[in-house]
N, CA and C atoms as a LAMMPS dump frame, in Angstrom:
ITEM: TIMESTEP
0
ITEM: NUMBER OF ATOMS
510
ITEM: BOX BOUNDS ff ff ff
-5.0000000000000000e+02 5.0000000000000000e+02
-5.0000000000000000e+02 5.0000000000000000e+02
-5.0000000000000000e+02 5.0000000000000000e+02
ITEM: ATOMS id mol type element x y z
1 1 1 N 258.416 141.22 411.991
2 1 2 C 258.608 139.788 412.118
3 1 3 C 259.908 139.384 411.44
4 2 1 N 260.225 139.762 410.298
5 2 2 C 261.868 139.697 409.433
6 2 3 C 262.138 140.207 410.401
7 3 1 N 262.489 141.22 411.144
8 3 2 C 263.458 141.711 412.153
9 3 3 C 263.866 140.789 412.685
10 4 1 N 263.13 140.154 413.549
11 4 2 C 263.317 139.361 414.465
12 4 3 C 263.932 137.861 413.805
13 5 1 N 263.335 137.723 413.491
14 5 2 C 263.701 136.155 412.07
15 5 3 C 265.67 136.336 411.765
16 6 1 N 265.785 137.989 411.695
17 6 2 C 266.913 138.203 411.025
18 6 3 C 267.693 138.239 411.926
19 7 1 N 267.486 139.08 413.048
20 7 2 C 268.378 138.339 414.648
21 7 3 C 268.671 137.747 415.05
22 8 1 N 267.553 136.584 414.726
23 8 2 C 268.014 134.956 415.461
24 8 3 C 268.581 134.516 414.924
25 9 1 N 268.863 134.791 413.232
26 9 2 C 270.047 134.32 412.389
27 9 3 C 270.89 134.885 412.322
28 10 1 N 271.458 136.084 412.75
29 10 2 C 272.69 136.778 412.778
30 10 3 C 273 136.544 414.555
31 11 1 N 272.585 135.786 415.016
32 11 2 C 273.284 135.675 416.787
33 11 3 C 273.073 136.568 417.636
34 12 1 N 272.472 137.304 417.101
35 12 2 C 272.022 139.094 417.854
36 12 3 C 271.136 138.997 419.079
37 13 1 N 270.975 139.218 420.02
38 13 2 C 269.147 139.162 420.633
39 13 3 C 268.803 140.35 419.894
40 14 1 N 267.506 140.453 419.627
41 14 2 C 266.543 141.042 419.017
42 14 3 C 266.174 142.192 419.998
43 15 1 N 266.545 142.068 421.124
44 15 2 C 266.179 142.963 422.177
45 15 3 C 267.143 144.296 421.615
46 16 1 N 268.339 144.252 421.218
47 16 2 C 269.256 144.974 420.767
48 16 3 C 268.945 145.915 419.673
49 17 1 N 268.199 145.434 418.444
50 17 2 C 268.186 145.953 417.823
51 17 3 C 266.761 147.029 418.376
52 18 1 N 265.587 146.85 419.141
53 18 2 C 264.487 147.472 419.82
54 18 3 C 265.301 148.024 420.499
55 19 1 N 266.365 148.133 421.162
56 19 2 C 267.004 149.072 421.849
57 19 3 C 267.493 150.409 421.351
58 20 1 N 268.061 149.858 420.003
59 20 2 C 269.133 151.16 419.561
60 20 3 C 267.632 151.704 418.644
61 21 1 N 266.849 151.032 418.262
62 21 2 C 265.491 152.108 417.642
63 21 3 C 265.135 153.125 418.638
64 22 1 N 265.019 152.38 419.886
65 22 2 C 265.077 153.695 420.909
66 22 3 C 265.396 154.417 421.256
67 23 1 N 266.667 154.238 421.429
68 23 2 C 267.555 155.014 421.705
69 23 3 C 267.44 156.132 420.51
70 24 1 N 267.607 156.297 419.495
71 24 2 C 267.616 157.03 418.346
72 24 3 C 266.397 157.925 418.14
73 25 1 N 265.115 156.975 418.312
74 25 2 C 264.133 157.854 418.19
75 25 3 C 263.935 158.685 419.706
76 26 1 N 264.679 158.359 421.161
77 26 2 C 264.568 159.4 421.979
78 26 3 C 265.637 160.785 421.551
79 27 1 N 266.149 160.65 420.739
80 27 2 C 267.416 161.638 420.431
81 27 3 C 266.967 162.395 419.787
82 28 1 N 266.043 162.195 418.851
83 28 2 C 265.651 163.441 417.931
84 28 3 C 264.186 164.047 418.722
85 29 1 N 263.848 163.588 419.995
86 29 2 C 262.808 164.638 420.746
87 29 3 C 263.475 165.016 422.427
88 30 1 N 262.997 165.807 422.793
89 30 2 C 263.207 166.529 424.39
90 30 3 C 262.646 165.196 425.125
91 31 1 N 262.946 164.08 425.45
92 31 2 C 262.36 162.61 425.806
93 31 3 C 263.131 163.294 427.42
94 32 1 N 264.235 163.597 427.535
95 32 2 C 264.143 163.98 429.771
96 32 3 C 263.546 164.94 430.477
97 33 1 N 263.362 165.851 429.111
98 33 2 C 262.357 166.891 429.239
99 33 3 C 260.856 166.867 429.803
100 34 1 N 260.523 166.086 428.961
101 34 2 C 259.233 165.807 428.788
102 34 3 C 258.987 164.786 430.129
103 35 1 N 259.841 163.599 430.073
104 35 2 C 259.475 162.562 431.274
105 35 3 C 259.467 163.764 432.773
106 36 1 N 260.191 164.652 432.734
107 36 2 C 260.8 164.971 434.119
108 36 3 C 259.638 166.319 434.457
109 37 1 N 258.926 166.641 433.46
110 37 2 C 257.556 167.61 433.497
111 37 3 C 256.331 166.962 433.896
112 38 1 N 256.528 165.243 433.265
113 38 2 C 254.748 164.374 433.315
114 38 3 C 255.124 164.144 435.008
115 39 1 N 256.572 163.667 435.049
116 39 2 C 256.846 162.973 436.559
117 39 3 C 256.494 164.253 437.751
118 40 1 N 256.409 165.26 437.389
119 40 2 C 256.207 166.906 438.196
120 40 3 C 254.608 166.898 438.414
121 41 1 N 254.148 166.456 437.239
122 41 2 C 252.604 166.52 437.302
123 41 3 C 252.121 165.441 438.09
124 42 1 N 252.646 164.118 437.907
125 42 2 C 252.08 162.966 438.75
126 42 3 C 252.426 163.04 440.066
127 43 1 N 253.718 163.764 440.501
128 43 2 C 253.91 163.572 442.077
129 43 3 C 252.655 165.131 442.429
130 44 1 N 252.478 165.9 441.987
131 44 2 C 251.792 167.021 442.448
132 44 3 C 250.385 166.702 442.444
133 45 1 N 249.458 165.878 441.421
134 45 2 C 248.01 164.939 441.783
135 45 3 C 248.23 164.088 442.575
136 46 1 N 249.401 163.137 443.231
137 46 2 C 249.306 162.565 444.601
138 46 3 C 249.342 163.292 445.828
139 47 1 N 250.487 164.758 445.427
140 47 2 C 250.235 165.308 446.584
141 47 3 C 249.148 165.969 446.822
142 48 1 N 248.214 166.271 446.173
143 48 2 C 247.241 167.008 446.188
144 48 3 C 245.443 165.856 446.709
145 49 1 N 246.021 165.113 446.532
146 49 2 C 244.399 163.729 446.892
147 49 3 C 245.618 163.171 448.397
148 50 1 N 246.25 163.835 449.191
149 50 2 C 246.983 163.401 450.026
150 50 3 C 246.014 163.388 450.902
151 51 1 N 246.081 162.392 452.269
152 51 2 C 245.066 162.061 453.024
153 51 3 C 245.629 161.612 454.418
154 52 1 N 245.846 162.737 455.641
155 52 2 C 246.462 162.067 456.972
156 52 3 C 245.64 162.309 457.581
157 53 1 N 245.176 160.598 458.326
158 53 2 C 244.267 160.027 459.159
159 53 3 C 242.9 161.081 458.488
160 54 1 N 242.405 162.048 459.262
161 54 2 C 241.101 162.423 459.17
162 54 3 C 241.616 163.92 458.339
163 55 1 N 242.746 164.203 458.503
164 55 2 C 242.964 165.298 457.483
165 55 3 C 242.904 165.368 456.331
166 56 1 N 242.442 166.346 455.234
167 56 2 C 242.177 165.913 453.685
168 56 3 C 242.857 166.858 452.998
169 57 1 N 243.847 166.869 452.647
170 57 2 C 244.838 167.991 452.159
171 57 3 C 244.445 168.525 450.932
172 58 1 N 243.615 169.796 450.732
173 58 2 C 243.05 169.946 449.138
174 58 3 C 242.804 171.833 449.311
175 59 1 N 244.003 172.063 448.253
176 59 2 C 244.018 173.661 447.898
177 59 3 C 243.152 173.789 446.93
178 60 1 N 242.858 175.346 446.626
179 60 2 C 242.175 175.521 445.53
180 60 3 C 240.67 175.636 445.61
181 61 1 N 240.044 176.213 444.376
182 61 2 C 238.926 175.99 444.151
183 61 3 C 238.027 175.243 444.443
184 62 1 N 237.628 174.382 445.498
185 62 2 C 236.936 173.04 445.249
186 62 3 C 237.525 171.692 444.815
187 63 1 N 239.177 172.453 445.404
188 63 2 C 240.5 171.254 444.815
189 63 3 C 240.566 170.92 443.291
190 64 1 N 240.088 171.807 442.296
191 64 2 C 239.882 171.891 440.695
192 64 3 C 241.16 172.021 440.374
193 65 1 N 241.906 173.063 440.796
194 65 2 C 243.391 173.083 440.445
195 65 3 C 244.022 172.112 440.888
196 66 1 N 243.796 171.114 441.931
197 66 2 C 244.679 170.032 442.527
198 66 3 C 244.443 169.181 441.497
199 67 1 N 243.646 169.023 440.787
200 67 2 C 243.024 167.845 439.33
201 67 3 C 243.688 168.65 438.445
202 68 1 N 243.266 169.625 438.048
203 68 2 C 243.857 170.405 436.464
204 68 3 C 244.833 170.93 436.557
205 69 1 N 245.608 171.135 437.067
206 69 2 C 247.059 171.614 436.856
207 69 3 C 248.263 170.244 436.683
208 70 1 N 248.105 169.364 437.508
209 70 2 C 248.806 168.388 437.463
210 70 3 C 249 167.04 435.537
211 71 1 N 247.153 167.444 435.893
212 71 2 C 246.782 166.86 434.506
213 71 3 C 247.266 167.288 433.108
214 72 1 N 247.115 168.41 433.397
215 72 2 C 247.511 169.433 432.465
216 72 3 C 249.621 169.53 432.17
217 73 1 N 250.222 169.637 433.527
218 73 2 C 251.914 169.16 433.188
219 73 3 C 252.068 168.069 432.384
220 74 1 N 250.983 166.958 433.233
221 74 2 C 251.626 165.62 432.133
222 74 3 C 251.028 165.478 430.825
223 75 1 N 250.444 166.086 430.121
224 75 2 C 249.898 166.38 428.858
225 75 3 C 251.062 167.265 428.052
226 76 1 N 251.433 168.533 429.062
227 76 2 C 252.356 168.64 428.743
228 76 3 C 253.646 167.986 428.499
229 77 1 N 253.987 167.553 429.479
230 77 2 C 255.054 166.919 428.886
231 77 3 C 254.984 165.745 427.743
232 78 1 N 254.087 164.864 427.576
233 78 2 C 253.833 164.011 426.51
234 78 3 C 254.054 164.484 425.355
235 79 1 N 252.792 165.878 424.812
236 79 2 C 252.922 166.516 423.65
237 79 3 C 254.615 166.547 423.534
238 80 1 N 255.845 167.339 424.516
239 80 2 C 256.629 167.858 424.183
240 80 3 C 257.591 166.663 423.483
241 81 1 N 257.392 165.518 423.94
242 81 2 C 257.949 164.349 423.285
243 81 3 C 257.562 163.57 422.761
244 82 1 N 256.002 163.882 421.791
245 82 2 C 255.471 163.138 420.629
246 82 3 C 255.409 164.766 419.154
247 83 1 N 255.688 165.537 419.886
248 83 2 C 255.66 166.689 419.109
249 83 3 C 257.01 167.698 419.166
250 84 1 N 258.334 167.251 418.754
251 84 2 C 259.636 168.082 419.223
252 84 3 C 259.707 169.037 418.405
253 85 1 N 258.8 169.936 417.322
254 85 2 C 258.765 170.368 416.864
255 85 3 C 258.158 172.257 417.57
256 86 1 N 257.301 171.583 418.436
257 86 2 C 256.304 172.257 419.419
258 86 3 C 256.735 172.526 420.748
259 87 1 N 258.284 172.14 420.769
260 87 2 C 258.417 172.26 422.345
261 87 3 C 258.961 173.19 423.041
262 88 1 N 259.398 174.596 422.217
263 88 2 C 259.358 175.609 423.257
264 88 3 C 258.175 175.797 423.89
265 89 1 N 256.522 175.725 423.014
266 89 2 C 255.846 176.535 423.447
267 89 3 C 255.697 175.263 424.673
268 90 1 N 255.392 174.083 424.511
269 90 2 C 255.244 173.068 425.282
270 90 3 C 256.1 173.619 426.531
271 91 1 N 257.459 173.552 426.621
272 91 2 C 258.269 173.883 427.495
273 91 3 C 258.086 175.519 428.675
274 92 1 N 257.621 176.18 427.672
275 92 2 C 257.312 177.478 428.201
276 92 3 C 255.798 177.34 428.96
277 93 1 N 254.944 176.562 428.366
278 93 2 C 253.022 176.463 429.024
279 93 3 C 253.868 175.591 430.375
280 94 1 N 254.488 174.92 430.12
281 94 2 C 254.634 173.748 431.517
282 94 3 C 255.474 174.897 432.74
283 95 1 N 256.639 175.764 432.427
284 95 2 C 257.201 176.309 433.173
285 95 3 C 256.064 177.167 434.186
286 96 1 N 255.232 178.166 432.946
287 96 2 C 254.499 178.788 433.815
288 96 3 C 253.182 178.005 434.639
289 97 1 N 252.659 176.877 434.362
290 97 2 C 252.038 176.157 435.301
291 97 3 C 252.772 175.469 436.51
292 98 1 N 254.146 174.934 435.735
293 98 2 C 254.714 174.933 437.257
294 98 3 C 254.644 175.496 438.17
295 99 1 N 254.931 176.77 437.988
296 99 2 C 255.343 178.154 439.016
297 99 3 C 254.38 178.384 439.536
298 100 1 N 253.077 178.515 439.117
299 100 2 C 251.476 178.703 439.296
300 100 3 C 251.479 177.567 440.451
301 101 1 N 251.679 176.163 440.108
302 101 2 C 251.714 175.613 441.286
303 101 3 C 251.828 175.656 442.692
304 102 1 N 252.649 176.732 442.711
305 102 2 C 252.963 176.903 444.044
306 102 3 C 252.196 177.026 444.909
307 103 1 N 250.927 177.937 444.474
308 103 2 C 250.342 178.676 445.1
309 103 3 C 248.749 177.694 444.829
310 104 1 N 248.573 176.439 443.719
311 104 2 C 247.507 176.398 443.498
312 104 3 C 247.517 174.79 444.015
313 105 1 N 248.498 174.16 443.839
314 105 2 C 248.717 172.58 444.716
315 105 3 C 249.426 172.762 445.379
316 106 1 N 248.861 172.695 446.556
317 106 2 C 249.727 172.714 447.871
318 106 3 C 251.515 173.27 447.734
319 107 1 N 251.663 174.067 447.387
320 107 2 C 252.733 174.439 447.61
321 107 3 C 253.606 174.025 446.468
322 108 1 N 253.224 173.29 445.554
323 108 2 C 253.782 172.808 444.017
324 108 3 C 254.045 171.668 444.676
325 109 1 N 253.113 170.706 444.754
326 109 2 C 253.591 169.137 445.283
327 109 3 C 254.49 169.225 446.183
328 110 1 N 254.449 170.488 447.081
329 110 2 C 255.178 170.643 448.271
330 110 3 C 257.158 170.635 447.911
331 111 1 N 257.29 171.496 446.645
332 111 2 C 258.068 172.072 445.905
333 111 3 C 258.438 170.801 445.372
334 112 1 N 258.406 169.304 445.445
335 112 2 C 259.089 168.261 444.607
336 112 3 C 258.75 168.275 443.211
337 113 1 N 257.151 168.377 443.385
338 113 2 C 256.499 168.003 441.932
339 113 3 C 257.106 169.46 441.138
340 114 1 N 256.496 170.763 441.705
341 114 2 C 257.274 172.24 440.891
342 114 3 C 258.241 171.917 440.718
343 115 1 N 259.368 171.447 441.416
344 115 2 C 261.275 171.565 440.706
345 115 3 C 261.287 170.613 439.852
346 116 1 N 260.798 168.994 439.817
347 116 2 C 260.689 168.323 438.569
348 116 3 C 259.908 168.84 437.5
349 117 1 N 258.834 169.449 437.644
350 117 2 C 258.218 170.323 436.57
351 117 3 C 259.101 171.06 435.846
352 118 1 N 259.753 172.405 436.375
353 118 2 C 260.363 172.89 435.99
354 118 3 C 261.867 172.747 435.38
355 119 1 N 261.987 171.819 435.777
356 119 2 C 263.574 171.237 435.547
357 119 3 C 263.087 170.902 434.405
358 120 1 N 262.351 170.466 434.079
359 120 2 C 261.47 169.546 432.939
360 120 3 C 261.288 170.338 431.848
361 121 1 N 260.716 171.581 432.122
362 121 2 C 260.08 172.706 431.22
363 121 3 C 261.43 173.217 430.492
364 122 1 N 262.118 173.408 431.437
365 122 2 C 263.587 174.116 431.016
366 122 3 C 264.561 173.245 430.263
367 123 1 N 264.48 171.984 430.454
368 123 2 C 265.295 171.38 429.641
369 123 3 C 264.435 170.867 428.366
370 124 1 N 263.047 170.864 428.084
371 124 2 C 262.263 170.605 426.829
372 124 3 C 262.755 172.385 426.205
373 125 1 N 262.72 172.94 426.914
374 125 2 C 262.903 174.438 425.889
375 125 3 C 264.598 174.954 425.242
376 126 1 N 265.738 174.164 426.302
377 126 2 C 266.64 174.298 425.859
378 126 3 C 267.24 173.13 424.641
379 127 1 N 266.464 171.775 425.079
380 127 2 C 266.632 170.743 423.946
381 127 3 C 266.787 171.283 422.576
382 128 1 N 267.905 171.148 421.796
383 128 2 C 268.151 171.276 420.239
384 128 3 C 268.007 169.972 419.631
385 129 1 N 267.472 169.74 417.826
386 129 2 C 267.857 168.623 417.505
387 129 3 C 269.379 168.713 417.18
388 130 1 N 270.076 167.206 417.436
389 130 2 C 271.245 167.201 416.867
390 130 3 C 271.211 167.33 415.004
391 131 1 N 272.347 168.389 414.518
392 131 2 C 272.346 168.579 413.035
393 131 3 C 273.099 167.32 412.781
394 132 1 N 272.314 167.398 411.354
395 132 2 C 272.884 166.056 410.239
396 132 3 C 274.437 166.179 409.705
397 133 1 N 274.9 165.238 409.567
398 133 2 C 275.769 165.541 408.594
399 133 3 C 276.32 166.778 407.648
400 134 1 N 275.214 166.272 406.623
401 134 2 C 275.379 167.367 405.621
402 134 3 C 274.664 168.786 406.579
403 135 1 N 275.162 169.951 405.836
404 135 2 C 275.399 171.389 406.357
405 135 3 C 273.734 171.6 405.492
406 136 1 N 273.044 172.305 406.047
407 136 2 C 271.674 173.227 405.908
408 136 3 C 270.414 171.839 405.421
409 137 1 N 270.703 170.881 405.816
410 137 2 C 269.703 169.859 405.683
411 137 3 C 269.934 169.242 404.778
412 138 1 N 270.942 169.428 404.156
413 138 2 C 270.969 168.076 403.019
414 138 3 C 272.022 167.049 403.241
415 139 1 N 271.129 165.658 403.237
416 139 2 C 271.785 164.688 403.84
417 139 3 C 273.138 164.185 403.05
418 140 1 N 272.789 164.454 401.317
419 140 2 C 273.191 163.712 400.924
420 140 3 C 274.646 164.57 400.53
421 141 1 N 274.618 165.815 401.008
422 141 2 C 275.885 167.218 400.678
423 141 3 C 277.228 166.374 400.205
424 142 1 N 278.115 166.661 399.045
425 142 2 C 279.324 165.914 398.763
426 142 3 C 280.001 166.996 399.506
427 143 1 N 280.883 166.089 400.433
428 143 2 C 281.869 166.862 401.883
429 143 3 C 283.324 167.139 401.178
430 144 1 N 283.361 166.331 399.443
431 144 2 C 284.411 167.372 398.449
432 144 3 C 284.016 168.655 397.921
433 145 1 N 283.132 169.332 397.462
434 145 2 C 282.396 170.004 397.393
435 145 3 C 282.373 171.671 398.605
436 146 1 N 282.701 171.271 399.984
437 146 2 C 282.985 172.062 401.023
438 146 3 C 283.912 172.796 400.552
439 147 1 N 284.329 173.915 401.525
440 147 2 C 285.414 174.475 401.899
441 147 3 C 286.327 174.46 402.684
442 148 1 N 287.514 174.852 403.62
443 148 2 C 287.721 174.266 404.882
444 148 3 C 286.869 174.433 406.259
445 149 1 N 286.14 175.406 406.277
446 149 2 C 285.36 175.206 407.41
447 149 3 C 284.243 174.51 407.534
448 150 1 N 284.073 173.93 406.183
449 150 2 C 283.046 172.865 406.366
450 150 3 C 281.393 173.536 405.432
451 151 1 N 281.629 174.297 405.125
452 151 2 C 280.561 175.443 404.591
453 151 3 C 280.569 174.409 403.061
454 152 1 N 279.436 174.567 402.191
455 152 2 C 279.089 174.169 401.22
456 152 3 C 279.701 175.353 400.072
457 153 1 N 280.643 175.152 399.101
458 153 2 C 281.172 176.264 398.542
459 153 3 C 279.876 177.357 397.939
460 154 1 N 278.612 177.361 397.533
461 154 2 C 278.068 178.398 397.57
462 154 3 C 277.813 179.074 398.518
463 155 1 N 277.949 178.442 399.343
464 155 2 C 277.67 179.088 401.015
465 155 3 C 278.615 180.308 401.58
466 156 1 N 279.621 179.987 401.321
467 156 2 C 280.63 180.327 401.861
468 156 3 C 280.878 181.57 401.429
469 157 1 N 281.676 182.616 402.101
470 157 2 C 282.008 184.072 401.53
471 157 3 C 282.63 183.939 400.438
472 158 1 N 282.391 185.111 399.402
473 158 2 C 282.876 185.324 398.439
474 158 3 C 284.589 185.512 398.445
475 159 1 N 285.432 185.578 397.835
476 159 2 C 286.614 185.459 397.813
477 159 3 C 286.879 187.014 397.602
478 160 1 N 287.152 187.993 397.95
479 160 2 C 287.63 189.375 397.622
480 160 3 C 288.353 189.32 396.218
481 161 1 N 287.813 190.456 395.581
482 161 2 C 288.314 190.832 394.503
483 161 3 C 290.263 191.169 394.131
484 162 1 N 290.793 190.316 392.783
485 162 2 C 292.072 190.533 393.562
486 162 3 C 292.856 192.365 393.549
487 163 1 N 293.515 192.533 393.503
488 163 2 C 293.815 194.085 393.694
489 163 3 C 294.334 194.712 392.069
490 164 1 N 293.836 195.736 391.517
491 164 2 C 294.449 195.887 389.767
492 164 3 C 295.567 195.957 389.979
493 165 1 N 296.07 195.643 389.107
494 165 2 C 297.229 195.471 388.277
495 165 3 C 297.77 197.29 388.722
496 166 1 N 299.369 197.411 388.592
497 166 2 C 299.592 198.859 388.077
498 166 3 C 299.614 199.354 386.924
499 167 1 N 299.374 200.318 386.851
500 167 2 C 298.805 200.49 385.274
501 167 3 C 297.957 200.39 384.782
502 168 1 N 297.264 199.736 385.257
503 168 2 C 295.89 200.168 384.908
504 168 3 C 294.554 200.514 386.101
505 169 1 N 294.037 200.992 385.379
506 169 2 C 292.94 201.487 385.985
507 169 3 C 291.679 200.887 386.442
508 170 1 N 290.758 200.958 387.602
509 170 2 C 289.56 200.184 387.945
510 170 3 C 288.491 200.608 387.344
């Protein structure tokens, strides 16, 4: 409620500041990943309850896989973008149900729903978080403190020993 209070007094719309929270919190999870795996699962349960005139289009078991596989992508994909911590394995369970699709919903939502699946799976598994600032997680790292490549001076290679003197001995 201050948020908002504080917008209307700084000239801002308030919509702006709900924007860039978004924006930010989609950055630190696989968020096209994940949408483009649930969107694989939802077009593949429409294609699968598909219905022309008196024809009833339903693969599978008793059409069990036309219900649970689809259900199952968009679960996947959700977890992978309320949980970015979890999302290879997320990314990897969705790839191989994609592919499974093929053969278990009609043809993988008649390959639309499988290639958004998979496009989906593959980009939740290649998603990295972006690194912070500071080098090995610390936010608050003094960037005088570095070296030139940016390494934290304990970090960094040791400096080689310099060479003896002549005359004497090592």
């Amino acid at each position: 409620m201050l948020l908002i209070v504080a917008a209307h007094h700084a000239g801002a719309p308030a919509t702006a500041g709900a924007w860039a929270r978004f924006r930010g919190w989609r950055r630190r999870r696989p968020f096209v990943g994940g949408v483009l795996t649930a969107l694989g699962g939802i077009e593949m349960f429409f294609s699968g309850q598909l219905d022309i005139g008196k024809i009833h289009v339903q693969l599978g078991i008793e059409g069990l896989q036309a219900t649970i596989i689809p259900i199952l992508l968009v679960v996947l994909g959700v977890l992978a973008i309320a949980m970015p911590a979890h999302r290879i394995f997320y990314g990897m369970i969705a790839l191989a149900v994609a592919v499974y699709s093929l053969v278990g919903v009609n043809l993988g939502g008649f390959f639309v729903g499988m290639l958004l699946a998979t496009v989906g799976g593959i980009l939740t598994v290649a998603w990295m978080p972006k690194k912070d600032a500071g080098v090995a997680g610390d936010a608050d790292a003094d960037p005088a403190q570095n070296d030139a490549d940016g390494l934290p001076v304990d970090l960094a290679e040791p400096e080689p020993a310099p060479a003896p003197r002549e005359g004497t001995t090592a």
